[in-house]
C-alpha positions in Angstrom: 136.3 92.6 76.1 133.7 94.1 77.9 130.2 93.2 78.9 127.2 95.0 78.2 125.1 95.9 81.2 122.7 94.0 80.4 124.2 90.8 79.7 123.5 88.0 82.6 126.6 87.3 84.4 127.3 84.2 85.8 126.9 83.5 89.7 130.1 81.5 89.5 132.0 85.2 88.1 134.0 86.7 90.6 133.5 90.1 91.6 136.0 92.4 93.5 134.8 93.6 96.5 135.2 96.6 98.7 138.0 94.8 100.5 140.2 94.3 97.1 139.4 90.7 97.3 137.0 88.3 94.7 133.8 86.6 95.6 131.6 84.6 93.5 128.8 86.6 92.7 126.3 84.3 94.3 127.9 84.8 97.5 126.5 88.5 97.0 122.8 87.3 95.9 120.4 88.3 99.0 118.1 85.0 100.3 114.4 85.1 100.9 113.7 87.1 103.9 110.8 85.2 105.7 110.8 88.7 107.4 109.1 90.6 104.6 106.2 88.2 104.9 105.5 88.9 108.7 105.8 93.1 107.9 103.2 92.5 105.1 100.6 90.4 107.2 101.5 92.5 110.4 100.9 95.6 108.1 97.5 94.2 106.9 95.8 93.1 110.2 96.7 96.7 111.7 93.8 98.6 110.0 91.3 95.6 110.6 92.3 95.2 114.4 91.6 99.1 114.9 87.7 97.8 114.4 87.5 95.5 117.5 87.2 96.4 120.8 89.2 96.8 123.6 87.8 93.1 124.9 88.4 91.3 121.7 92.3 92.4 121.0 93.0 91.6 124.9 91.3 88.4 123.8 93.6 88.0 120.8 96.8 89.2 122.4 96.2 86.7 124.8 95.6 83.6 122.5 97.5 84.6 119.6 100.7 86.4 120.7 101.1 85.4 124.4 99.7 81.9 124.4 97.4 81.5 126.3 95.4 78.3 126.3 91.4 79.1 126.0 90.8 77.8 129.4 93.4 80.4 130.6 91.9 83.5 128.7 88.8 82.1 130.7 89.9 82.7 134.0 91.4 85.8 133.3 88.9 87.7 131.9 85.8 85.6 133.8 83.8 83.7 131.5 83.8 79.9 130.2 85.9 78.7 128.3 83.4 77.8 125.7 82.4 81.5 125.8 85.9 82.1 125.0 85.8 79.9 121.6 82.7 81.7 120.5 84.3 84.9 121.2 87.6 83.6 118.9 85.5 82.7 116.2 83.0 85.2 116.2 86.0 87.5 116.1 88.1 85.7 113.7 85.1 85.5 111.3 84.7 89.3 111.9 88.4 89.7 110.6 88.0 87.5 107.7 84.9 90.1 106.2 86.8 93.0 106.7 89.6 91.4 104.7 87.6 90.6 102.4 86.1 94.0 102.4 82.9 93.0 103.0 80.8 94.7 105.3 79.8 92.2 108.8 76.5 90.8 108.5 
């Protein structure tokens, strides 16, 4: 008998494979890719990072992707450290608008 395409199949239904040999169907079933997620939010803070200045992505690299404790971000580019947490959240706020599509106030 056979089935319809569009009939639901069973995971537990073996399927031959390429090889000759069954598999359970769920065996074949991709998994959540936590990968797609990182793509969609690298692919959405690309057009709002081309607004900030040279300063502020070095400032963001720093913190963000390399690690940097605010103190250390301090020395390097030669200012406070609380200088450097105004300049993250005067910066992160910054982001936030343009994501929101408003315009900075």
């Amino acid at each position: 008998m056979a089935t319809e395409l569009n009939a639901l199949a069973s995971l537990d239904m073996t399927v031959v494979t390429g090889t000759g040999r069954g598999r359970p169907l769920r065996d074949q079933v991709g998994a959540y890719d936590g990968g797609f997620d990182d793509a969609i939010e690298r692919e959405t803070l690309r057009p709002l990072l081309a607004i900030l200045g040279e300063r502020e992505k070095r400032i963001l690299l720093m913190r963000f992707f390399q690690g940097m404790t605010q103190a250390e971000i301090a020395v390097k580019i030669g200012v406070s450290q609380v200088q450097v947490s105004r300049l993250l959240r005067k910066i992160l706020e910054q982001l936030r608008i343009q994501a929101a599509g408003q315009s900075p106030g």
